[in-house]
C-alpha positions as CSV (number, residue, x, y, z in Angstrom):
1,X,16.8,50.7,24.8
2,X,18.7,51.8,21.7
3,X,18.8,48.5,20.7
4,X,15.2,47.9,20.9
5,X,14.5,50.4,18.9
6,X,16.8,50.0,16.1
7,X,15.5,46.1,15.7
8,X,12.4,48.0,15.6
9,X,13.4,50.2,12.5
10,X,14.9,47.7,10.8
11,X,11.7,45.3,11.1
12,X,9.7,48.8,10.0
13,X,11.6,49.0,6.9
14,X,11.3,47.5,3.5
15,X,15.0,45.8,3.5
16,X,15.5,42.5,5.6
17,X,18.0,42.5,7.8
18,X,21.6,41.5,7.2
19,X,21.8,37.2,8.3
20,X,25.0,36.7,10.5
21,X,24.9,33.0,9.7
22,X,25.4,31.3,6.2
23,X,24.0,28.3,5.3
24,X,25.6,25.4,4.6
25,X,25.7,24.2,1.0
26,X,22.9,21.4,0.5
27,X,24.4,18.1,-1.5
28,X,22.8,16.4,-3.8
29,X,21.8,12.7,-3.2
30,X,23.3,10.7,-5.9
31,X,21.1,9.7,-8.8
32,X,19.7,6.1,-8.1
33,X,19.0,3.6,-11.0
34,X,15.1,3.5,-11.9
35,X,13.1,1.2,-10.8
36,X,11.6,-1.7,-13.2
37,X,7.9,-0.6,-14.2
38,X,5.1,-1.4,-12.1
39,X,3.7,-3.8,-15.3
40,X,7.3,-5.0,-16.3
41,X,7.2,-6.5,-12.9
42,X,4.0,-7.6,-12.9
43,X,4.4,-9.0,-15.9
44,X,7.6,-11.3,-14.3
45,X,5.5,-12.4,-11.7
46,X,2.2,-13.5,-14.0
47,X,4.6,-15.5,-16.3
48,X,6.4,-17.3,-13.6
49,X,3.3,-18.8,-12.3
50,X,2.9,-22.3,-13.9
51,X,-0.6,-21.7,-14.9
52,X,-2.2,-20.4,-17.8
53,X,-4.4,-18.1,-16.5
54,X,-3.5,-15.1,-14.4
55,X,-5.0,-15.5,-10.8
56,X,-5.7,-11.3,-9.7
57,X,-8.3,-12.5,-6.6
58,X,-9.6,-15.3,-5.4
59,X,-13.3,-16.5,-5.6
60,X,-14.7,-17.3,-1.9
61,X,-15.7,-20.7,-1.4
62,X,-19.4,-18.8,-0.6
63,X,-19.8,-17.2,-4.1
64,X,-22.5,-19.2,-5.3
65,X,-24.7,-18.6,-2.3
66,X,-24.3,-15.1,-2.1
67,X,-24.4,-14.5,-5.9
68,X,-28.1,-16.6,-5.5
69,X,-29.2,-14.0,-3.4
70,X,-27.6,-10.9,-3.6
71,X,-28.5,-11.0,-8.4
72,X,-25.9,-8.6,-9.1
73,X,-22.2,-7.7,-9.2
74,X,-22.5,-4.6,-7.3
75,X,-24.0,-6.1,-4.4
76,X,-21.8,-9.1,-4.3
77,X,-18.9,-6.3,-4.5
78,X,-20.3,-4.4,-1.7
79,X,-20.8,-7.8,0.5
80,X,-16.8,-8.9,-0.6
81,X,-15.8,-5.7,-0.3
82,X,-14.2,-5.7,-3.7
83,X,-14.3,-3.7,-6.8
84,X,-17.1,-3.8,-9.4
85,X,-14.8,-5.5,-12.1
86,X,-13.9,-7.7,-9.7
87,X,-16.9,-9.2,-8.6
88,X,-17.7,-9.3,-12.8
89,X,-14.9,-11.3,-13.3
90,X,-16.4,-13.7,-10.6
91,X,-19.5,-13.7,-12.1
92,X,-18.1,-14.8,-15.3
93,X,-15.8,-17.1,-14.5
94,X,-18.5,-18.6,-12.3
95,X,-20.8,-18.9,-15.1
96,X,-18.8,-20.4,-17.4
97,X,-18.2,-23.4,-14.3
98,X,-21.7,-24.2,-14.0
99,X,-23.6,-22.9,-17.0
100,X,-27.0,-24.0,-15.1
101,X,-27.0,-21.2,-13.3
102,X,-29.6,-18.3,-14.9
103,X,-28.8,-15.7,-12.6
């Protein structure tokens, strides 16, 4: 019972009480070398390809069809399920393949 209570005034008073274990030291982890840069790497990659132009995505064999009907690159992002830019660069590079097309 006297125990109780003294846990009880210690807990009840401003000062914490005493730890009767010590924590072990924590180490360090070695420093590691940095990692190249997203872009250096990317970079690596884009010029190790044999062609000239950089390939990010590639245009579905079903553009032309869906860029008919769908008349703008927000919907034919939202039907891809690609980014805006993405679906611009399409657009362009489709364009520039069949310059007939008005759309």
């Amino acid at each position: 019972m006297d125990a109780r209570r003294a846990r009880a005034a210690r807990i009840a008073g401003s000062a914490p009480a005493p730890s009767s274990k010590t924590r072990p030291s924590r180490q360090q982890p070695a420093p590691q070398k940095a990692a190249p840069a997203k872009a250096a790497r990317k970079k690596a990659t884009a010029t190790e390809d044999s062609g000239t132009e950089r390939v990010y995505r590639r245009m579905p064999a079903d553009f032309a069809a869906v860029y008919r009907q769908a008349g703008s690159a927000a919907a034919v992002a939202d039907h891809y399920g690609v980014p805006r830019y993405t679906a611009h660069g399409w657009i362009s590079r489709f364009k520039k393949q069949d310059p007939a097309t008005t759309n």
